[in-house]
C-alpha positions as CSV (number, residue, x, y, z in Angstrom):
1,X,66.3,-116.4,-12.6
2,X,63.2,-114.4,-14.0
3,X,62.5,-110.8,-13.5
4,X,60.6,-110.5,-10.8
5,X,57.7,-107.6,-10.8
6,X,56.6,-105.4,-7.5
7,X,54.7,-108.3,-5.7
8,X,57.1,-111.1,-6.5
9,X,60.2,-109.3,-5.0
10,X,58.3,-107.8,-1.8
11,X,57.4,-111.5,-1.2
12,X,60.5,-113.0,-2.4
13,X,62.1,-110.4,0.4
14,X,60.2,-111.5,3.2
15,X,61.2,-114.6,2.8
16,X,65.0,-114.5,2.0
17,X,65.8,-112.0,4.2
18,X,63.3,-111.7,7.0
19,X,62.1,-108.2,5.7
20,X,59.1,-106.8,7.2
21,X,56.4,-104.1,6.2
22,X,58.0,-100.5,7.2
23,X,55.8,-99.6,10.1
24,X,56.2,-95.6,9.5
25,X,55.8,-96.1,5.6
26,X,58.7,-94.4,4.5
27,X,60.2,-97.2,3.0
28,X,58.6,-99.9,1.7
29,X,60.3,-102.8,3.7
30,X,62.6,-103.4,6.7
31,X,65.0,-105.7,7.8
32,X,68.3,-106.1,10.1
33,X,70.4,-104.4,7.5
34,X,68.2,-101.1,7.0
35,X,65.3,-99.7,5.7
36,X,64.0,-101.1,1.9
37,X,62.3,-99.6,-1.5
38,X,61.2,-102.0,-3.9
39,X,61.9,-100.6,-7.2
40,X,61.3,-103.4,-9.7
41,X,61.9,-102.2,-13.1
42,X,63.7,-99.0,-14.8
43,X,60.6,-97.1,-14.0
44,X,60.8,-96.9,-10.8
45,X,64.3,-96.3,-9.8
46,X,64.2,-92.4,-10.2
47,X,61.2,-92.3,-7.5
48,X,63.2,-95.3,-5.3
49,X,66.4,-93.3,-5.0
50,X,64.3,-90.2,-4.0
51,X,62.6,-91.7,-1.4
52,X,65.5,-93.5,-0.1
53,X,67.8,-90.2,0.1
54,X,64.7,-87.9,1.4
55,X,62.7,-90.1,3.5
56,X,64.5,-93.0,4.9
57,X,66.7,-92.6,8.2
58,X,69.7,-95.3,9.1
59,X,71.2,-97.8,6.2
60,X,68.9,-97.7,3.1
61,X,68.6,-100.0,0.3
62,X,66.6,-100.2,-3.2
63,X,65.3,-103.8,-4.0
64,X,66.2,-104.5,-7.5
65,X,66.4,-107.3,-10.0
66,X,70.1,-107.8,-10.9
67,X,69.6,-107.5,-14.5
68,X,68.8,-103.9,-13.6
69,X,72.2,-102.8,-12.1
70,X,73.6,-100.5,-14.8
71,X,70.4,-99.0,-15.3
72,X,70.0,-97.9,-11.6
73,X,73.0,-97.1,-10.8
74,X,73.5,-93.6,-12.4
75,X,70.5,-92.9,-10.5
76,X,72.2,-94.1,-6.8
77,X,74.9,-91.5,-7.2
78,X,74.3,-89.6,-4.2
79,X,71.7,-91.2,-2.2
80,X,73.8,-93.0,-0.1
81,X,71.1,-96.0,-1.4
82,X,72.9,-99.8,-1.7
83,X,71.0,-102.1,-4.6
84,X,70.2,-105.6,-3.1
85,X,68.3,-108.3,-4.7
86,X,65.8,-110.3,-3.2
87,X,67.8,-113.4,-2.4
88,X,70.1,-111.4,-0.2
89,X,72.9,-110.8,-3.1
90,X,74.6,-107.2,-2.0
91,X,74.9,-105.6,-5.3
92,X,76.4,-101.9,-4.4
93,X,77.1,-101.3,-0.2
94,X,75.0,-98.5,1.5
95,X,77.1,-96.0,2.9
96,X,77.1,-95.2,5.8
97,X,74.1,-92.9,7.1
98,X,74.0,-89.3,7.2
99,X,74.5,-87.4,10.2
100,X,70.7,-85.2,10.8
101,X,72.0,-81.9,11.8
């Protein structure tokens, strides 16, 4: 499979996983499992793991190609964030949410 940019995973999502846009906009995507951020090459995942630990309530999840794994997963320490790609493929578990005090 081919990296996929921004546009291509959103869409690639939506279709493989029934992911919808995030109606409050703190994530990009949303689906049965959680709340999504697309973060589609090794630029972005800083900016996806901080919006998914400060932002996003429930199960969260970065979008990723799976060639990106190592790369993005320094950067998941901590954020509670699981790494999915867009055919479904669970590549790192989210924990399980924080409690909001």
């Amino acid at each position: 499979m081919s990296r996929l940019n921004r546009d291509q995973l959103i869409a690639a999502a939506t279709e493989n996983l029934g992911a919808t846009p995030d109606p409050s906009g703190n994530a990009d995507l949303v689906f049965d499992r959680g709340s999504i951020v697309v973060a589609a090459d090794a630029n972005d995942f800083k900016g996806a793991f901080k919006r998914l630990k400060k932002n996003v309530d429930g199960y969260r999840w970065a979008l990723i190609n799976k060639e990106d794994l190592f790369a993005a997963n320094t950067l998941s320490i901590g954020s509670k964030a699981g790494m999915i790609t867009s055919d479904g493929t669970v590549l790192k578990n989210a924990d399980i949410p924080r409690k909001k005090a």
